[in-house]
N, C-alpha and C positions, 0 to 999 in steps of 0.2 A: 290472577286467576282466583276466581271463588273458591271458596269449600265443597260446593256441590261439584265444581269442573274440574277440584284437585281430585276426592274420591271415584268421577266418574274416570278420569285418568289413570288412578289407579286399580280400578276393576278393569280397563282394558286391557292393560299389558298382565292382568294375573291368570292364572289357569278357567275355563269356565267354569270347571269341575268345584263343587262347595262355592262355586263365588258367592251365594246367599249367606254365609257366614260374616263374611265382610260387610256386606248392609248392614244386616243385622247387629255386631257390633261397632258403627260407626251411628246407629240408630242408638243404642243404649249410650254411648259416650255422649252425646248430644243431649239425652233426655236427662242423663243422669247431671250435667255440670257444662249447662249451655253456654251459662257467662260464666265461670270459673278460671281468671287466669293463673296463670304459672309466676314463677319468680322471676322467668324470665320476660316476665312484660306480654307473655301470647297465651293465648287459649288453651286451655288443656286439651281441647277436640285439636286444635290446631296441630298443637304437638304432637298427636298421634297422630294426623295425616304426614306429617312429616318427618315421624320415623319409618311410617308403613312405606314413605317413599324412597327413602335410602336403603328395608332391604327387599323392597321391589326392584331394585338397582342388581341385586345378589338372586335373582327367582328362587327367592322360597317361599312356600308352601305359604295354602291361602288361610292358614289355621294361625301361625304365627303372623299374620299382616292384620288379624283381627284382636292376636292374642295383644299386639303391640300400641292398636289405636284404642284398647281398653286401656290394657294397663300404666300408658300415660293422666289415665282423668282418674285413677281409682287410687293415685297419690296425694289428691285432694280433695275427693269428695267421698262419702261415708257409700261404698260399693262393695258389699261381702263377697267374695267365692262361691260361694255359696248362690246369689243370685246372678252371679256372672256364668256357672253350672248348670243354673237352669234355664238361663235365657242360650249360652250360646255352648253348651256343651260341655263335658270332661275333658275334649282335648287343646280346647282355648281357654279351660281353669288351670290345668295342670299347667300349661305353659305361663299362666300368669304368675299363679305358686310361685315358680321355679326362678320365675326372673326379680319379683319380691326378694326374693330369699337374696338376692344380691345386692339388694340395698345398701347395707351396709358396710360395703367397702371402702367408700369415701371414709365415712366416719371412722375405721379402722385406720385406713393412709394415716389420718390425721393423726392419731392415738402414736401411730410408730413412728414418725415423718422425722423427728428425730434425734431417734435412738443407736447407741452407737453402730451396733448391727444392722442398719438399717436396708442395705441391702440384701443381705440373705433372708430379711423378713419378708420385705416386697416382695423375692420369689418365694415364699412361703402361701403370701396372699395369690399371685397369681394362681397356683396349684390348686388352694383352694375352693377359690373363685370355680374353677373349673370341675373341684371334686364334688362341692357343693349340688352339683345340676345332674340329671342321669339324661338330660336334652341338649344337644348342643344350641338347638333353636332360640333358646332363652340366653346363651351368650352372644347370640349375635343381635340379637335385641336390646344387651344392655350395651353394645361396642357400635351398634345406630344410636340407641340413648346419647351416648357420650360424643358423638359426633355431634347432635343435635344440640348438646350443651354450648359444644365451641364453638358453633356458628352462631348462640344468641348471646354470647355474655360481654358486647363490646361496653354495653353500658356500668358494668362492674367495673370497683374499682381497680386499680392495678396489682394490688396484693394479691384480688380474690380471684384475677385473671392467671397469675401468676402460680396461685395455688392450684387450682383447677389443671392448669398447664403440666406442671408437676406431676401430677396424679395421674395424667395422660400417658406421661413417654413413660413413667412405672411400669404401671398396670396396664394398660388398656392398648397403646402399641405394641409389644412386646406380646398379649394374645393374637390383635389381629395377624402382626406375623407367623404366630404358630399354629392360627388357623387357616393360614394362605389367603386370607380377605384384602388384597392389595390394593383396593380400590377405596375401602375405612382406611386402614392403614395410613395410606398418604397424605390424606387430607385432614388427616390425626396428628399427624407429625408435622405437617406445614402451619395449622393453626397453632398448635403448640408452641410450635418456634415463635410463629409471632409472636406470641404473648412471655416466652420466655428470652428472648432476645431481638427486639422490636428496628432493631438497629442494623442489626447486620440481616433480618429477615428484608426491611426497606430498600439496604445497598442489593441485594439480589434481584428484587422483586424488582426496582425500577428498572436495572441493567437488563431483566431481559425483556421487558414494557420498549425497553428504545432499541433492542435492536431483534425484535421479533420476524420483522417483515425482510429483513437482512438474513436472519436464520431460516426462512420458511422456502425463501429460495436457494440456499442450499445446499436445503433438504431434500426439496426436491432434485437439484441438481445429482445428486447422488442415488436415490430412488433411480432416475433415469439409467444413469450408467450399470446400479448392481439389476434394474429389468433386464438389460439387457444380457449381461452377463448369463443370466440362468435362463432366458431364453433358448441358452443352446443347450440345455438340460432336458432329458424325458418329464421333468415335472410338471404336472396340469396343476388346474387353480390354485397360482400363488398369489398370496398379497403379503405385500411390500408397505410398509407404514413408519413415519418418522415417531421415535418414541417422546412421550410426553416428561421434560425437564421438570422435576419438583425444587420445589424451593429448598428442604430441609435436605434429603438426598445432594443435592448441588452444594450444603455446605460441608456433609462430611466428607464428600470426595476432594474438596477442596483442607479440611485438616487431615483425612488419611494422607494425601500424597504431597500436603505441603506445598500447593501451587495456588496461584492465585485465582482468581475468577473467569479471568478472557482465558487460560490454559484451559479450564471444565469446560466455560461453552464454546471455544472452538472445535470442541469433537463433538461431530456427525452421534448420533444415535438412531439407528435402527431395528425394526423387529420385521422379522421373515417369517409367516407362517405358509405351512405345506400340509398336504392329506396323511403323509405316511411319516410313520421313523425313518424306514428307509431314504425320504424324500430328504431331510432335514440331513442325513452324512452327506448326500450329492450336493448338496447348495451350498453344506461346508466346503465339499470337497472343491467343489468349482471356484468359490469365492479364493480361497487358498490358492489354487491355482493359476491365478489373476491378479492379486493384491497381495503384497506382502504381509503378512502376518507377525503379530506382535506376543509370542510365547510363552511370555509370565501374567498373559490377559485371558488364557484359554478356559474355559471349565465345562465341562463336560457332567451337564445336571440330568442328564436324558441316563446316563450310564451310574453315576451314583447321585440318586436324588437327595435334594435338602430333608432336613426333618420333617418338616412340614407338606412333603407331597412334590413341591417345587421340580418342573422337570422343566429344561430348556437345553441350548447349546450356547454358552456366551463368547464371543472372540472378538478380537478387536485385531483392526489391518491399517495398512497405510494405503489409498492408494496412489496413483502413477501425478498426480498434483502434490502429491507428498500432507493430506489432508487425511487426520484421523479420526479413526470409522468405530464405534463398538455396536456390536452385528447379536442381535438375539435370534435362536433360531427355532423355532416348534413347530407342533400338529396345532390342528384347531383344536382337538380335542386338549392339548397341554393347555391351549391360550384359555378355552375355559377355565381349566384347574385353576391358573395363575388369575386371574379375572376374580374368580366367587371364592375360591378357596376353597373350605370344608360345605358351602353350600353346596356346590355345583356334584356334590357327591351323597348331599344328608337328603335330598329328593327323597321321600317317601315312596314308596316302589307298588302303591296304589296300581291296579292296570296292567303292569309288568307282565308279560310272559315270560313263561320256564325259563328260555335262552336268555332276554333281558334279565328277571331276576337273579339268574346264576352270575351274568357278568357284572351285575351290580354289586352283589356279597364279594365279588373278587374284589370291587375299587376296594368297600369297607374294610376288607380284613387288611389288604395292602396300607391304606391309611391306616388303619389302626396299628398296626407294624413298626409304621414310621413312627407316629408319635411318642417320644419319651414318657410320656405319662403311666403310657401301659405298656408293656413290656407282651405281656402274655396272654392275651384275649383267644379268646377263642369264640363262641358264642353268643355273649353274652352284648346287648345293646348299650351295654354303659361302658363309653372309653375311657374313664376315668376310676376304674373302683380299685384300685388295688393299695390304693393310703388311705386314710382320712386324715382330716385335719382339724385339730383342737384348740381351743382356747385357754390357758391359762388364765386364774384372776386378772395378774401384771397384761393382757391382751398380748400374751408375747401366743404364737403358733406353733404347735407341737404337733410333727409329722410321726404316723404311725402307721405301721403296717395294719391293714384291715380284720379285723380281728380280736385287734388287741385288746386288753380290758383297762382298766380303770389303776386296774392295779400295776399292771404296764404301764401305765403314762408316769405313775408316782415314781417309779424304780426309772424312768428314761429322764426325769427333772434329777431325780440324785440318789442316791446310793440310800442313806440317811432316811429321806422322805420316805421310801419303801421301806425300810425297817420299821419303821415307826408307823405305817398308816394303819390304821383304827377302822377307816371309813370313805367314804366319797360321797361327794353333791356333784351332780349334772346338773345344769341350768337352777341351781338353788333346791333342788329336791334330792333327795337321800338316796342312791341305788349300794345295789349287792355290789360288792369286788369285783365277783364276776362280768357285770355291765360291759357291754362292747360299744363304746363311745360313737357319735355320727361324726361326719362333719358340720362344722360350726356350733356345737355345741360347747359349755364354758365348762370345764371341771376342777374342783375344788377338791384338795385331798387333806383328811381330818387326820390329825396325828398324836399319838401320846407322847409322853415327856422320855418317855427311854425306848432303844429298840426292842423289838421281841417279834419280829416274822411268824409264822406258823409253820410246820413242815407239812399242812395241808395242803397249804398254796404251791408244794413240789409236786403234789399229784393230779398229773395229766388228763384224769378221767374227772376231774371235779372242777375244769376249767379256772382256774383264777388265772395263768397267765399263758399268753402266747410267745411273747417273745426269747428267743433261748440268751437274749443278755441279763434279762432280769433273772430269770432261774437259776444264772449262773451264780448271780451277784447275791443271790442268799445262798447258794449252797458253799459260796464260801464264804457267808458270815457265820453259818453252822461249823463247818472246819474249824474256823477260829474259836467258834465255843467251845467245840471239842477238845481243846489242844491240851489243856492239862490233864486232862481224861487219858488222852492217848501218849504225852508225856511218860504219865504213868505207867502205866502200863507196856509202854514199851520198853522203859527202865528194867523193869521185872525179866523181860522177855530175854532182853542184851546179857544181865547179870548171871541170867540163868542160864543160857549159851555158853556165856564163857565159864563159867564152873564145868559144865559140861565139858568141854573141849580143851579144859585147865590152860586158860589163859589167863595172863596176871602181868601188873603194870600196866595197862594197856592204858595210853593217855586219848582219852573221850573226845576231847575238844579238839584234837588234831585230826581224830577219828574223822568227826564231823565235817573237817574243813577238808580234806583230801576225798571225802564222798558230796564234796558242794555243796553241804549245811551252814547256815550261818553261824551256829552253836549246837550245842550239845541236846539242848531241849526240843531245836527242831528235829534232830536226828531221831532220837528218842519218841516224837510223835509222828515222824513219816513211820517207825517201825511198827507204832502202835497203830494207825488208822492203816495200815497194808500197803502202803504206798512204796516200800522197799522190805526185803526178803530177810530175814536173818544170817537165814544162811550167804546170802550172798556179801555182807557185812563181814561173817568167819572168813570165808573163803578168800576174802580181800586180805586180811589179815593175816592168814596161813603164806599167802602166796607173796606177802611182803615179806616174810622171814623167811620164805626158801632163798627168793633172789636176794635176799640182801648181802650174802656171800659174790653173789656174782655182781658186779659192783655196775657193769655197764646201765642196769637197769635203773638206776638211779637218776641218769642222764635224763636227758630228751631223745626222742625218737630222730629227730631231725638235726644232727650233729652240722650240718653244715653251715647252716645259717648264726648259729649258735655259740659255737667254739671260735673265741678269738687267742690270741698268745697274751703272757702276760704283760710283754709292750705294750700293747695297744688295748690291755682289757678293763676296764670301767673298776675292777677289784683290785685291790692290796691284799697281799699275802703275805701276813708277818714272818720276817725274818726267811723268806724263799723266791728268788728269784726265778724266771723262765719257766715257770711252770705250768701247762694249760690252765686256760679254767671256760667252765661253760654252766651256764644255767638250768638247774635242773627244771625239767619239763613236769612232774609233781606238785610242786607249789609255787611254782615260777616266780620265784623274788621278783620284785623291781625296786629301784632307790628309793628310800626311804623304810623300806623293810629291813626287819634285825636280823643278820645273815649269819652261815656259818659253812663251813668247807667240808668236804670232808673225800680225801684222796682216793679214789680211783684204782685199779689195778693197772689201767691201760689206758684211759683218757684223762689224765691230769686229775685239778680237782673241780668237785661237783658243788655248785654253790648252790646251797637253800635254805629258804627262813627258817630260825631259830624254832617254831614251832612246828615246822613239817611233821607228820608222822613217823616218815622213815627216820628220817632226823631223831626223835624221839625212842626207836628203836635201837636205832646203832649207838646211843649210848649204854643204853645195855650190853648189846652187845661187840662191836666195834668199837670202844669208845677213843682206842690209841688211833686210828683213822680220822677223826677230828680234829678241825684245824681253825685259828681262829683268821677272820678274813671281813676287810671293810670296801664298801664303796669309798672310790675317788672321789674327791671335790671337784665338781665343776663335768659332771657327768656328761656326754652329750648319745648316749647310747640310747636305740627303744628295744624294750624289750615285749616281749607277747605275752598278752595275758587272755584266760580265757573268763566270758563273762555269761551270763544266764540269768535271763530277765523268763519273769513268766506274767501273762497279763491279758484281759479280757480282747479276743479279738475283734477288730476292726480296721476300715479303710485305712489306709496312711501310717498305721502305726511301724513298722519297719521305717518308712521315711524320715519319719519326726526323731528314732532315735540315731540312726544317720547323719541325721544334719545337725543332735547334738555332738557326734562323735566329729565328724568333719568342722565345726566351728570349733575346734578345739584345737585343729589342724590334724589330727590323733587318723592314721590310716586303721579300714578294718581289713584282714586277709584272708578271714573267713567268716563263715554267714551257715547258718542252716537252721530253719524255721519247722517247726509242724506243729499243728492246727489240731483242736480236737472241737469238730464242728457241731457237736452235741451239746456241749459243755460251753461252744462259745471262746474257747481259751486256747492262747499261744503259744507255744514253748520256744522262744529265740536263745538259740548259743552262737556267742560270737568271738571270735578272736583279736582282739587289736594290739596295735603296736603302741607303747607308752613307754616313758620318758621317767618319769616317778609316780612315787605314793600318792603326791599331794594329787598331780594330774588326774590320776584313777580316782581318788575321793569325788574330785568334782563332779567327773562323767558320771559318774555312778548317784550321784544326789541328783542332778539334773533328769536323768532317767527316770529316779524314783519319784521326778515331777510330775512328769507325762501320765493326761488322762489313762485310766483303764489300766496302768500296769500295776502290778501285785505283788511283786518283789524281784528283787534283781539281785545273784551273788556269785 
């Protein structure tokens, strides 16, 4: 077929409606780069009848069938926007724009291909492949592009076949699936396969070359029998159809289930389509009650649909020849979805009345529902706006919430980088802080030699950051400036209290350690920056020297778990036989900690580290009460300790330190987390069961490993 019988070809099957659009740009590609061919050996006019023809395959609109047989010849031949604007409008520039802009993804694959992250990058590109465009039109132009690539590159060599193949099952299947385009899709993943395992695409391809005419009968033969079947069903126009076996499809059903070849093509494959939902449970219901049914083959896409839109009924049966069947079951109107995909829904709604255009905003907003991209659309035409996505120099992809600025991305690359940033370049030119980055744009963050944040960049009304991780992450690098400040000051405060209240002897560092400070200086600066009370500090104090007469309070709350005899207890008790003992719940020694006893009125004696508070009390005042007491060798006892990490929140982090407690073999028995979702920050207190000192030093470094946490004690 000529050029002139391919284009009139395809003006027949396109809308009448604009069909002069499509002359007209099939006239400019002609004029502008009549003999210009391609790398791939054909015409640049060519090329673009032959993508306009795969997504004339998809019916869409006659503005991208023009935008697509341009923008293949304006790859090579010197054609502005600008007069492609004026010859064939704003709505076949813009779309050319849009699918330009995608260019360079290949070149990007290549840049990451590989890196050790290279998968979480590829999904990075996909996203913004997609965030990139505010048309879906232009991805399905660059996902014909890419089809049109693998059908011309036999003459490449095997590397560049190989590469190309690559960049396919990445990027480019992995859209058309999530734009429901199953008809690219497969033909994207069968060429692929070729070229990426030539061998076993062969052993398929031939196997089903020789027994085609074997399997067509049947198919038929079973077509006959499920007519008949639903013949005694109220269903009007059904069609019954054997489904088409793909080459790529046929190998991973063969490594999902671990069977060989004649196993996959022995099963029957059929698709059932009916007028109604309601049609499509009776056809199940009939079939089921005819054929036996195979239960872990069932899915039910009609009642919870794929991400992608995907609605169907899948089951698979045996019938009465003991010959198995998998059975697809839909509306016509599914079989389109599953057909075009996001085409058969992105129809511009030209013409529409009220009633149609109302049920058309219902498919859009329902697709845009499903797709994970967006979350939360509501109005707005672009199903992709709620990230962008950016470049680092290194071409590594940094996803951000929409919004964010410049000075956001510095603070999401590292803590450090955000202290220190000075400045910013976008695409090599100098913006404000404030700048709210595009997608695909490159950002480059200028930094001085030491940190020094601004405390302007905390104020909300002058925009420099969006994101509430960054804001968090300097307002506790100010904290930490602060700390001697409030050190101070809080010293002042405590001294001055206790003259007040004439308290004396009071050891500081034990202070600290029974209020869950690491030392004395943090105590001393939570009091000073207001993060704890004074009084409530006194009061602690007051109320450890009333009870310390009444000795039970010494104990743990939880005597049961706790109190062993002194047969079987983990301590020695110089020179005193049979005497309880149990671990005080205050400072909760574990082995390797410098212990000390100190006897009870009514539960034995109460063992705790040498520096406990109370401990430090009672020798003032108690001190014939103390008793000197060691760990056994060869311990085999866990004892509970309580732990408290605090750390910027985010996904997984409960999990990660979990799994360092659990690699540890270490049980936890208690858990209680809260969130201060302003501030971005977590406060986890945990209980675990441990064994000794050494044990707890480790968990506790490991911890202090883990991204985002801020201190653990």
């Amino acid at each position: 077929m000529d050029i002139n019988d391919r284009l009139h070809a395809i003006l027949q099957e396109c809308s009448k409606k604009d069909s002069n659009i499509i002359c007209c740009a099939a006239n400019l590609a002609d004029l502008a780069g009549p003999d210009q061919l391609n790398i791939y050996g054909d015409s640049c006019y060519n090329q673009g009848l032959s993508i306009a023809e795969i997504l004339n395959a998809l019916q869409v609109d006659n503005f991208t069938i023009a935008a697509a047989i341009i923008y293949s010849v304006i790859q090579y031949v010197d054609l502005g926007l600008e007069d492609i604007e004026e010859q064939l409008g704003d709505k076949v520039s813009r779309l050319v724009q849009l699918t330009t802009q995608l260019s360079g993804i290949s070149e990007l694959y290549e840049a990451i291909a590989n890196h050790k992250q290279h998968f979480s990058k590829i999904d990075n590109i996909r996203k913004m492949l997609l965030a990139m465009v505010d048309d879906v039109r232009a991805v399905l132009i660059k996902l014909s592009e890419q089809l049109y690539i693998l059908r011309n590159i036999k003459t490449f060599d095997d590397q560049q076949k190989k590469r190309i193949a690559q960049e396919t099952m990445a990027i480019y299947v992995p859209l058309a699936n999530r734009l429901g385009v199953v008809k690219i899709k497969w033909e994207l993943e069968d060429l692929a396969f070729r070229y990426l395992q030539p061998q076993k695409y062969k052993q398929i391809s031939d196997e089903l070359k020789q027994r085609r005419i074997e399997r067509e009968r049947d198919v038929q033969k079973i077509i006959n029998k499920l007519s008949t079947i639903l013949q005694n069903t109220a269903i009007k126009n059904i069609q019954i159809s054997g489904r088409a076996k793909h080459i790529y499809s046929i190998y991973r059903k063969m490594q999902r289930k671990n069977v060989g070849l004649n196993k996959i093509y022995d099963t029957i494959a059929l698709r059932v389509i009916v007028p109604t939902i309601e049609d499509c449970y009776t056809a199940l219901s009939s079939i089921h009650a005819t054929w036996q049914h195979v239960q872990k083959e069932f899915d039910d896409y009609i009642a919870n649909p794929k991400e992608n839109g995907y609605r169907s009924i899948h089951t698979a049966v045996t019938d009465t020849d003991n010959k198995h069947i998998e059975i697809q079951i839909r509306t016509y109107e599914m079989h389109e979805e599953a057909e075009l995909g996001m085409s058969a829904h992105w129809k511009y709604k030209e013409g529409l009345g009220l009633q149609q255009r109302s049920a058309y905003e219902t498919k859009i907003k329902r697709l845009r529902q499903i797709m994970d991209w967006q979350k939360e659309v509501t109005d707005s035409d672009n199903i992709f706006d709620d990230h962008v996505y950016v470049f680092t120099p290194d071409n590594d992809i940094i996803d951000l919430p929409k919004g964010a600025t410049v000075l956001d991305f510095a603070y999401h690359i590292h803590s450090e980088i955000g202290h220190r940033c000075k400045g910013a370049k976008v695409n090599n030119k100098i913006v404000n802080l404030t700048y709210q980055p595009k997608t695909g744009e490159l950002i480059e963050i200028l930094t001085r030699n030491q940190p020094h944040p601004s405390r302007d960049w905390l104020n909300p009304h002058l925009g420099y950051l969006k994101t509430p991780k960054a804001r968090a992450k300097i307002q506790h690098w100010f904290k930490k400036q602060d700390h001697e400040k409030y050190v101070t000051l809080g010293q002042e405060i405590l001294e001055k209290e206790f003259r007040r209240h004439n308290l004396t002897n009071i050891n500081i560092s034990s202070l600290a350690n029974k209020l869950n400070f690491k030392n004395s200086d943090d105590l001393f600066a939570a009091l000073g920056c207001g993060d704890i009370k004074v009084g409530n500090i006194v009061n602690s104090i007051q109320q450890d020297s009333k009870t310390l007469a009444k000795q039970t309070e010494l104990s743990t709350t939880t005597q049961t778990s706790s109190t062993i005899s002194s047969k079987s207890s983990e301590i020695e008790i110089q020179g005193i036989d049979n005497l309880l003992t149990h671990i005080a719940n205050c400072c909760q020694p574990i082995p390797g900690d410098q212990i000390i006893g100190y006897i009870t009125q009514n539960r034995g004696v109460s063992v705790h580290r040498q520096d406990c508070f109370n401990i430090l009390r009672a020798k003032e005042v108690k001190p014939e009460r103390l008793i000197e007491v060691n760990w056994r060798t060869n311990t085999s006892q866990y004892y509970t300790k309580n732990l408290v990490i605090k750390a910027f929140d985010r996904h997984g982090l409960v999990k990660d330190i979990s799994n360092i407690i659990a690699n540890e073999n270490t049980s936890i028995v208690g858990l209680n987390v809260n969130t201060d979702k302003k501030a971005n920050l977590a406060n986890i207190e945990l209980i675990i069961e441990i064994a000794n000192l050494t044990l707890l030093d480790r968990i506790v470094t490991k911890i202090k490993k883990l991204p985002d946490v801020l201190e653990v004690k």
